[in-house]
Every structure is written in structure tokens, then in C-alpha cells.
N, C-alpha and C positions, 0 to 999 in steps of 0.2 A: 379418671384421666382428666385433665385440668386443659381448659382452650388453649392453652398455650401449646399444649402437647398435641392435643388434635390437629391446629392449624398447620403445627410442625412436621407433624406424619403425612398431612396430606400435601402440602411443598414436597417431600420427600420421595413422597408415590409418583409424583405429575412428573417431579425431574428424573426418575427413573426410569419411567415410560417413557417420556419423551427421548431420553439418552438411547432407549431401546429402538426406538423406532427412525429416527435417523438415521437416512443412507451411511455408509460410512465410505470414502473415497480413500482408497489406498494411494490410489496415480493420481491426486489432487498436486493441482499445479498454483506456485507463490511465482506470479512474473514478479511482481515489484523487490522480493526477493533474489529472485536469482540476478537481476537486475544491478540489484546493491552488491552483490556477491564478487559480479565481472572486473574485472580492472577498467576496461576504460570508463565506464559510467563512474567509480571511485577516484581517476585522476580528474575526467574531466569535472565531475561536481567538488570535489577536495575544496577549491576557492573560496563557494560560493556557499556551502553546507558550513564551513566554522564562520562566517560574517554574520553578525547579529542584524544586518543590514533587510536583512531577506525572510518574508515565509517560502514556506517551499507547499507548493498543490504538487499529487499524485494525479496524473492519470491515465489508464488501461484500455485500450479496443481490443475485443476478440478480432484476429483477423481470420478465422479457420483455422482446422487441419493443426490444431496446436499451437498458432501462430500467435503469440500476441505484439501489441504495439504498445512500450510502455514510456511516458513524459514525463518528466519533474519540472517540473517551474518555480523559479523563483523570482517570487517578486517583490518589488522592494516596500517594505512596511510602510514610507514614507510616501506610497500615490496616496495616500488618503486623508496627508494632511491637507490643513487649510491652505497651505500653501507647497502644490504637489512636489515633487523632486523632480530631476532629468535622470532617473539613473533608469536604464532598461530593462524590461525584464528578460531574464537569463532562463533558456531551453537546453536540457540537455534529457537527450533520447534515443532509443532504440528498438532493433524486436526479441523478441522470447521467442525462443523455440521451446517448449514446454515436454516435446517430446527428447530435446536430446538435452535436458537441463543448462540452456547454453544461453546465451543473449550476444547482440555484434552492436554496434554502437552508432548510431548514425554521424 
């Protein structure tokens, strides 16, 4: 058996085990998904999501009980030039309900 081969079988074993022994979450919950999925979070970002004008940050709070609270930001590529821009950065957000795969808009 040539190192190539050994090294090969043993990546194969570790990712086997490891694939094995991972919890595996059936009711594993995507807020940022379901999120994207809703209409109003789709009209109200539609604008701002095709502008090349913008990054957009993710971000998620567990609130409990299923609850999440999920944010998109966008903000405009151009605070970081030399010479900043005025354009604001743009919020749109809301909660997940994880238990009833739903999200409401704020």
C-alpha cells in the first residue's frame, strides 16, 4: 500500500466516524432561510438586494421558545472610501418562529 493510499484511508475513516457520531437534528431550524422564503422580507429587500451599491451582513438572536430575531443590513460599499458617501445604511428585519416555519416582518 503506497502513502498516498494510507493517508487516503485514513481521511476516510476519521470522516466516517466523525459523519457517525454527529448529533443529527431532524427539527433543525434555517431562520435566515425561512426568512428569505417570506414575502415581506422579499419585497421589502427586492431594492436593495439587486444594487451593487450595498454589502449586505446577516444577523440572528435566539430569542427562546423557537423564537428567533433575524437582520440584514445593507450597507453601502462606499463608507469606506477615502471619501465616505451619505447613502444610509438600510435594515430590514424580523422574527422566526422556528416552530411554526413562519417569520412576520417588522
Amino acid at each position: 500500500m503506497t502513502k498516498l493510499s494510507r493517508i487516503t484511508l485514513i481521511i476516510l475513516m476519521t470522516m466516517t466516524v466523525t459523519a457517525l457520531t454527529v448529533p443529527v437534528q431532524a427539527n433543525q431550524c434555517r431562520p435566515v432561510k425561512i426568512a428569505l422564503d417570506t414575502p415581506c422580507f422579499q419585497s421589502q429587500m427586492a431594492p436593495f438586494a439587486s444594487s451593487p451599491m450595498f454589502n449586505v451582513k446577516t444577523e440572528v438572536t435566539d430569542l427562546g421558545g423557537g423564537m428567533m430575531d433575524v437582520g440584514f443590513y445593507f450597507v453601502p460599499k462606499c463608507l469606506n472610501d477615502p471619501v465616505p458617501c451619505r447613502i444610509a445604511t438600510q435594515y430590514v428585519g424580523g422574527t422566526v418562529d422556528c416552530n411554526a416555519r413562519a417569520a412576520v416582518c417588522d
